[in-house]
Backbone as XML, in Angstrom:
<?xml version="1.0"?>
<chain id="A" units="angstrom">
  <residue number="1" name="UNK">
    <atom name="N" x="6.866" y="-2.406" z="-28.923"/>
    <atom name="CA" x="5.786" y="-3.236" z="-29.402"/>
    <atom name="C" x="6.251" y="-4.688" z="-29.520"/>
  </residue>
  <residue number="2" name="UNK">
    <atom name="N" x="7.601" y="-5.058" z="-29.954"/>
    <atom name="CA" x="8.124" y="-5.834" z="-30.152"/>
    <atom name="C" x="7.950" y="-7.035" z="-28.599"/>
  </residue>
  <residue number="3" name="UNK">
    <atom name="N" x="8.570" y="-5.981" z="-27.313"/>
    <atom name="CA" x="8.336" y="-7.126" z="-26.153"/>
    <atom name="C" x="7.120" y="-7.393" z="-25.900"/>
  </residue>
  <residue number="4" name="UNK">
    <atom name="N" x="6.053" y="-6.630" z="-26.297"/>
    <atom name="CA" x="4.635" y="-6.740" z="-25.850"/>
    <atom name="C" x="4.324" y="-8.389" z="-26.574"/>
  </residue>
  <residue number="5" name="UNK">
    <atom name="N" x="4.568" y="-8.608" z="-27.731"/>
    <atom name="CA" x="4.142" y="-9.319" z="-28.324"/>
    <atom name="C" x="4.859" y="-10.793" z="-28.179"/>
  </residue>
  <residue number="6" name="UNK">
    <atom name="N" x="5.761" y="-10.375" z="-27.945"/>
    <atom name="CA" x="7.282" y="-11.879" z="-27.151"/>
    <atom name="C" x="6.976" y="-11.751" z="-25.828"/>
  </residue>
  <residue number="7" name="UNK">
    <atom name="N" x="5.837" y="-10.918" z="-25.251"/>
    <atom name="CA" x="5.497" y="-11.776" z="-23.872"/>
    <atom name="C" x="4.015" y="-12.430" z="-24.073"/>
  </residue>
  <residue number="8" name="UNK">
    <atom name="N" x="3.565" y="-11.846" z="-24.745"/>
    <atom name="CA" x="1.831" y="-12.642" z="-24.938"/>
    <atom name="C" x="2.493" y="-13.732" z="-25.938"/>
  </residue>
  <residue number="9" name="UNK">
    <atom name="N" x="3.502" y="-14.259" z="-26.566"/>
    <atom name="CA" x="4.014" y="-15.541" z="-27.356"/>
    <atom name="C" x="4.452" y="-16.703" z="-26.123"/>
  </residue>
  <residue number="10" name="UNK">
    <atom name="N" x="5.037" y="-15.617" z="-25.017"/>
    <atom name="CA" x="5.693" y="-16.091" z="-24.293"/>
    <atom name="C" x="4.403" y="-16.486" z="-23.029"/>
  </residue>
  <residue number="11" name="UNK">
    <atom name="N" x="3.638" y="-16.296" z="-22.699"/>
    <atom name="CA" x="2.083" y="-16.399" z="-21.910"/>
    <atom name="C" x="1.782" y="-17.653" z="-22.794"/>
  </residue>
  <residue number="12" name="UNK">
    <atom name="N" x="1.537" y="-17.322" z="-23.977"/>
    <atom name="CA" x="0.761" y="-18.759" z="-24.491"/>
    <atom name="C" x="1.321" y="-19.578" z="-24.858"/>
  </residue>
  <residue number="13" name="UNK">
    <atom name="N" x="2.710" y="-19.802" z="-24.771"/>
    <atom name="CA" x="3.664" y="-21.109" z="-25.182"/>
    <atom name="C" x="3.398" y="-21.558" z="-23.622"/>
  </residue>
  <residue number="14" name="UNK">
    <atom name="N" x="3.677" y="-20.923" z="-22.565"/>
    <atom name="CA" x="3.402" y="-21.193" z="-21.006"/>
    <atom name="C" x="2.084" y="-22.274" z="-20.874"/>
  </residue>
  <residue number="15" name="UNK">
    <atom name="N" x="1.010" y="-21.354" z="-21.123"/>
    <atom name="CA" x="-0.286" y="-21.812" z="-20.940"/>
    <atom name="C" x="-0.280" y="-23.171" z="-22.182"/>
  </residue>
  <residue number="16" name="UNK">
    <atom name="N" x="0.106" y="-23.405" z="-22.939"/>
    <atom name="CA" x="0.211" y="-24.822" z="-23.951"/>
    <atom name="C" x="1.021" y="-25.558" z="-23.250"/>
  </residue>
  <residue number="17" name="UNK">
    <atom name="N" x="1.811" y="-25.263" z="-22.577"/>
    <atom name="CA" x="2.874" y="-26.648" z="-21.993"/>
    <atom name="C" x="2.415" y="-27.020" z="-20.395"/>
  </residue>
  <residue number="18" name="UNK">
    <atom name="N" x="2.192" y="-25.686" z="-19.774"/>
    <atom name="CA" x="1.500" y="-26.105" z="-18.152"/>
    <atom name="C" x="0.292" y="-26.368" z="-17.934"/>
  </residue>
  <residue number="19" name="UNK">
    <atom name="N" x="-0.942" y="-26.044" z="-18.933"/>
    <atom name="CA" x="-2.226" y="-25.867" z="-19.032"/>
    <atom name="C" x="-2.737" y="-24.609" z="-17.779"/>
  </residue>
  <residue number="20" name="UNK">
    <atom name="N" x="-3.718" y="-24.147" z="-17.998"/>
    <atom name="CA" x="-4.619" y="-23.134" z="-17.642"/>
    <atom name="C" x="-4.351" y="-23.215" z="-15.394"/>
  </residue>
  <residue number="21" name="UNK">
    <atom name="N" x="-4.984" y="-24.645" z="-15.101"/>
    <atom name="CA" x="-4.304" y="-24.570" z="-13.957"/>
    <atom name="C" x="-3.208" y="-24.250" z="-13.430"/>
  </residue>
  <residue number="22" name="UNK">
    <atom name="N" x="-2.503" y="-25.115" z="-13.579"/>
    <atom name="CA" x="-0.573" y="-24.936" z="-13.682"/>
    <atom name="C" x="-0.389" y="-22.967" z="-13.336"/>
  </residue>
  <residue number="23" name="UNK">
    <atom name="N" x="-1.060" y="-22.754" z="-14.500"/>
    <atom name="CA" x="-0.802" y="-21.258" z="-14.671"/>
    <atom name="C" x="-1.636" y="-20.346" z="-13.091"/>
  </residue>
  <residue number="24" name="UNK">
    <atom name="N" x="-2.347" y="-20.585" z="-13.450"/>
    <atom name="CA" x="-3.376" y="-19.607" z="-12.194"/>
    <atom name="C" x="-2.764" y="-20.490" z="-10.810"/>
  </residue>
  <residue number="25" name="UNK">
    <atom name="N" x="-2.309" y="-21.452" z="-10.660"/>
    <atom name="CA" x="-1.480" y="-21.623" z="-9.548"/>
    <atom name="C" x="-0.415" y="-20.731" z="-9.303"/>
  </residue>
  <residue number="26" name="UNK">
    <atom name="N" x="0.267" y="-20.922" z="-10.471"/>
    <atom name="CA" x="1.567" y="-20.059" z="-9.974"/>
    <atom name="C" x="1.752" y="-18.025" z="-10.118"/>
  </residue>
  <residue number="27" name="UNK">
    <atom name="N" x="0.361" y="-17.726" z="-10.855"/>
    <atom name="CA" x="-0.157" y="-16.508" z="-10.598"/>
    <atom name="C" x="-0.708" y="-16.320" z="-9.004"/>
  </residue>
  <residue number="28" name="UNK">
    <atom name="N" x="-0.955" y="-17.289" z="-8.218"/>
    <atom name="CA" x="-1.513" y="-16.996" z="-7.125"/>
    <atom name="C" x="-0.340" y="-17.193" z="-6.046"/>
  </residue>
  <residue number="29" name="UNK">
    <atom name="N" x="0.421" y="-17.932" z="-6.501"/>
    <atom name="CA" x="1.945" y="-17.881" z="-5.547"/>
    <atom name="C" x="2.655" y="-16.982" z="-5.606"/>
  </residue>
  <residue number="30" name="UNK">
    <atom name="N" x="2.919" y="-16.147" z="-6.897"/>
    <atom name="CA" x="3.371" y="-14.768" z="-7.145"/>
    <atom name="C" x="2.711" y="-13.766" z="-6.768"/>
  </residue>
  <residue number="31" name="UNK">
    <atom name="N" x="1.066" y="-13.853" z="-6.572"/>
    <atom name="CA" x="0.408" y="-12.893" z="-5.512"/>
    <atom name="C" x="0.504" y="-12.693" z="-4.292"/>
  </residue>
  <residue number="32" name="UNK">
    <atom name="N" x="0.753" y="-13.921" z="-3.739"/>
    <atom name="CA" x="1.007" y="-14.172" z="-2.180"/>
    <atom name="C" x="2.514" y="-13.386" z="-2.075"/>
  </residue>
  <residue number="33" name="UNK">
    <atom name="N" x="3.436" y="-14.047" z="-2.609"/>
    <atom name="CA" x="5.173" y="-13.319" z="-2.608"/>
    <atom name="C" x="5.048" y="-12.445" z="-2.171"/>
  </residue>
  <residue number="34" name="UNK">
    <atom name="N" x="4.347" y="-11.666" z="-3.206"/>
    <atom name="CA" x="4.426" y="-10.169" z="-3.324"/>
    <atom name="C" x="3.902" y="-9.342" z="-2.236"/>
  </residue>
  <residue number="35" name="UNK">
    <atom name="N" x="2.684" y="-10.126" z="-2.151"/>
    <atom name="CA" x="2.020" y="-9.521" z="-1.072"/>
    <atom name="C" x="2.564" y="-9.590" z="0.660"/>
  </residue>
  <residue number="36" name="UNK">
    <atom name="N" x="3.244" y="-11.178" z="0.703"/>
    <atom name="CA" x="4.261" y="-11.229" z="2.008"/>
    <atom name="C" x="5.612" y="-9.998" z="1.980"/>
  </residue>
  <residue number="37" name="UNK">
    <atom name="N" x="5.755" y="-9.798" z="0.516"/>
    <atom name="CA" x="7.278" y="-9.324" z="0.899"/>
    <atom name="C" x="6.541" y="-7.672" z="1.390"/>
  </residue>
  <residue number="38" name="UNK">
    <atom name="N" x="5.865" y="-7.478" z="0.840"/>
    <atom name="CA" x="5.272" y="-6.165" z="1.217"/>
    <atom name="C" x="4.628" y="-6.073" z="2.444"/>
  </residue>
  <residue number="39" name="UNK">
    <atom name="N" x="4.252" y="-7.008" z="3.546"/>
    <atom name="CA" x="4.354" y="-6.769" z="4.458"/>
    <atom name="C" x="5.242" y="-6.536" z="5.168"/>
  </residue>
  <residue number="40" name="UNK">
    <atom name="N" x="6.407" y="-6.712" z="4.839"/>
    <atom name="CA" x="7.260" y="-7.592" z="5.722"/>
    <atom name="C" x="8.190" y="-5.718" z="5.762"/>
  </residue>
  <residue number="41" name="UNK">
    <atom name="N" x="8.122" y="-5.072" z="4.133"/>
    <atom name="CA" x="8.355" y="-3.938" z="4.102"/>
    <atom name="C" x="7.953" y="-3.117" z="5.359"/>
  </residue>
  <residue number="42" name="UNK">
    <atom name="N" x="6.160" y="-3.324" z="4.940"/>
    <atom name="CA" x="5.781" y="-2.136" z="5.759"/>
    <atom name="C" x="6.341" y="-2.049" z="7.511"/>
  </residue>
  <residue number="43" name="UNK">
    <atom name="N" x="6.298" y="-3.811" z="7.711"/>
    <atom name="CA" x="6.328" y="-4.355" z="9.162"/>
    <atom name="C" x="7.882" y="-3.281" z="9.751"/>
  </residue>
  <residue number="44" name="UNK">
    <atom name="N" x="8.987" y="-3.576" z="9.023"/>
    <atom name="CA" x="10.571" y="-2.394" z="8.928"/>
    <atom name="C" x="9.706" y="-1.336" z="9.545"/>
  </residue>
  <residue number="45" name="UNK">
    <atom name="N" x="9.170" y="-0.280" z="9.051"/>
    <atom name="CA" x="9.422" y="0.922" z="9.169"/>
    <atom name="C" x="8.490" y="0.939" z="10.899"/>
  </residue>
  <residue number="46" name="UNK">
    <atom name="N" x="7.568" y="0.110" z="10.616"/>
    <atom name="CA" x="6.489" y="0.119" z="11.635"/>
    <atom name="C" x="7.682" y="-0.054" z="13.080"/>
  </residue>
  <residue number="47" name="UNK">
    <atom name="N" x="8.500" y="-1.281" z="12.853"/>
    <atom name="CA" x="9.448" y="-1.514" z="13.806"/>
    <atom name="C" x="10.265" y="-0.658" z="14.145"/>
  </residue>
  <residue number="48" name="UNK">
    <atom name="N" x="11.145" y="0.268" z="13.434"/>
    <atom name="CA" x="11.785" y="1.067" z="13.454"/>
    <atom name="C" x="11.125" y="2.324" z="14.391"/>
  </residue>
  <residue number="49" name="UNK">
    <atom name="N" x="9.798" y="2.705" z="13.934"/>
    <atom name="CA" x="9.344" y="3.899" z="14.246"/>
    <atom name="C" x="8.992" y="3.324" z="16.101"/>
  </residue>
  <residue number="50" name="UNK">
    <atom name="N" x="8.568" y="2.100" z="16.333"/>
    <atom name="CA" x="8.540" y="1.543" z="17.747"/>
    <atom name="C" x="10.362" y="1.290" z="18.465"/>
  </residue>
  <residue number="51" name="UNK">
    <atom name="N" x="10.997" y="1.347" z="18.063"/>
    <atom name="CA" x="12.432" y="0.920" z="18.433"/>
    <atom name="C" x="12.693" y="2.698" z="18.998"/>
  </residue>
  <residue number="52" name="UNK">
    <atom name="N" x="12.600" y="3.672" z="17.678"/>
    <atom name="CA" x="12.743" y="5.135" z="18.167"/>
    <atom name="C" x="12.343" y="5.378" z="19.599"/>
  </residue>
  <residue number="53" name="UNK">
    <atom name="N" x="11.070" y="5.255" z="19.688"/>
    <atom name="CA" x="10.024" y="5.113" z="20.867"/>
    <atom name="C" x="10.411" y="4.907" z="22.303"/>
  </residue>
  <residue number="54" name="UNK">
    <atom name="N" x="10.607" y="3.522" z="21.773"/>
    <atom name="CA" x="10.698" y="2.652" z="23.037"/>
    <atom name="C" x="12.302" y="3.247" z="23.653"/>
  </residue>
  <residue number="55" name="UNK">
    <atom name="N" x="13.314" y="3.639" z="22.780"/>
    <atom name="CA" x="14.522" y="3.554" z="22.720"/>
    <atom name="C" x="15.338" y="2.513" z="22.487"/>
  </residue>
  <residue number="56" name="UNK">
    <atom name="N" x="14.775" y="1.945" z="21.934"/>
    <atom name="CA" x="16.031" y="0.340" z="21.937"/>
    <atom name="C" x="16.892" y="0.480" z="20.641"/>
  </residue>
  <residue number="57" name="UNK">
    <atom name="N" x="18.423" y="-0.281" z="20.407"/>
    <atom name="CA" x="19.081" y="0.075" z="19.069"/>
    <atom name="C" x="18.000" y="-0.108" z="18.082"/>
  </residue>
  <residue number="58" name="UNK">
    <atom name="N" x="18.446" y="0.673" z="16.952"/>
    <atom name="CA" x="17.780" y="0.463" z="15.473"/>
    <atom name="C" x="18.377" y="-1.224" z="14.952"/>
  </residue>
  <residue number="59" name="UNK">
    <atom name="N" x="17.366" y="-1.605" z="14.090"/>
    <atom name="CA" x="17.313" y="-2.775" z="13.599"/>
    <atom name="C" x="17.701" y="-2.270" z="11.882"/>
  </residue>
  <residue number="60" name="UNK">
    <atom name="N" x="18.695" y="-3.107" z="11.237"/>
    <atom name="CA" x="19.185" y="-2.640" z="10.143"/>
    <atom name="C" x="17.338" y="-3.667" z="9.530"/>
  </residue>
  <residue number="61" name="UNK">
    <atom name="N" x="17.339" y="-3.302" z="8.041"/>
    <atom name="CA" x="16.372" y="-4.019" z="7.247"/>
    <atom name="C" x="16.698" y="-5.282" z="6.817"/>
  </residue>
  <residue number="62" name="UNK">
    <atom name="N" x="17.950" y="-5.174" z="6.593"/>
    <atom name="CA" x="18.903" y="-6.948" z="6.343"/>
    <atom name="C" x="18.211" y="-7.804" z="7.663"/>
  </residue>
  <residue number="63" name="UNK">
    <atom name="N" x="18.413" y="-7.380" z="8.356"/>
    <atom name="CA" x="18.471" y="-8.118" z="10.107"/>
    <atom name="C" x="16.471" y="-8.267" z="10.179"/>
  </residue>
  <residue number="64" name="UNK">
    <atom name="N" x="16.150" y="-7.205" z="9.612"/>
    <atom name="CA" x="14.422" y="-7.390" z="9.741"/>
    <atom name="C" x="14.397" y="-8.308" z="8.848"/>
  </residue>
  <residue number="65" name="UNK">
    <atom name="N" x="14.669" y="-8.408" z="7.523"/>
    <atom name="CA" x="14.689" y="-9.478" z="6.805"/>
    <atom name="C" x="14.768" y="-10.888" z="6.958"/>
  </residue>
  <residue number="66" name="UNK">
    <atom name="N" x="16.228" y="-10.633" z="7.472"/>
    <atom name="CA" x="16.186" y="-12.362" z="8.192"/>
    <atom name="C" x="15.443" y="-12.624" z="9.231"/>
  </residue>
  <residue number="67" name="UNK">
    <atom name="N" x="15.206" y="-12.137" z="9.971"/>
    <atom name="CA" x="14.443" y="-12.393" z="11.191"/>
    <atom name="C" x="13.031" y="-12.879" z="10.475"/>
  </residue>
  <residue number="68" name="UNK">
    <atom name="N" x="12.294" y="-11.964" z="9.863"/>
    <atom name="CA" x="10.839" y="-13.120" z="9.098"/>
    <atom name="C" x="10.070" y="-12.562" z="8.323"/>
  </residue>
  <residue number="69" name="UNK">
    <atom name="N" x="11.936" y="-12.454" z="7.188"/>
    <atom name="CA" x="11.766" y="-12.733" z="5.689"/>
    <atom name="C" x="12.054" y="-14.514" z="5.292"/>
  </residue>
  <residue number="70" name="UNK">
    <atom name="N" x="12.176" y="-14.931" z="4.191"/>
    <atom name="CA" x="12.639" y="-16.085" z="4.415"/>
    <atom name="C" x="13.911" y="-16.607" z="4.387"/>
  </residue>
</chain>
């Protein structure tokens, strides 16, 4: 109960120093993240399962990563 309440202290000390915009900006950059890095997941396996296929070497996930993670 204790962190619940030291993160809603911690939300509205945020929202008093960045204001309301500030905030829903950087909620929408943390949506995007998330949502790129999770493509980028699914994109691995998708590649992998075409590499099997095709026959070409396997691609480690590090190497999918760099290639276009950032």
């Amino acid at each position: 109960m204790v962190s619940f309440y030291l993160s809603v202290t911690i939300f509205i000390l945020f929202v008093a120093y960045a204001g309301t915009e500030n905030v829903m900006r950087l909620f929408a950059f943390l949506d995007l993240e998330l949502r790129w890095h999770w493509v980028i997941f699914r994109s691995y396996f998708i590649r992998r399962d075409l590499e099997v296929r095709l026959g070409f070497p396997k691609t480690s996930f590090i190497q999918h990563y760099k290639t276009y993670g950032k």
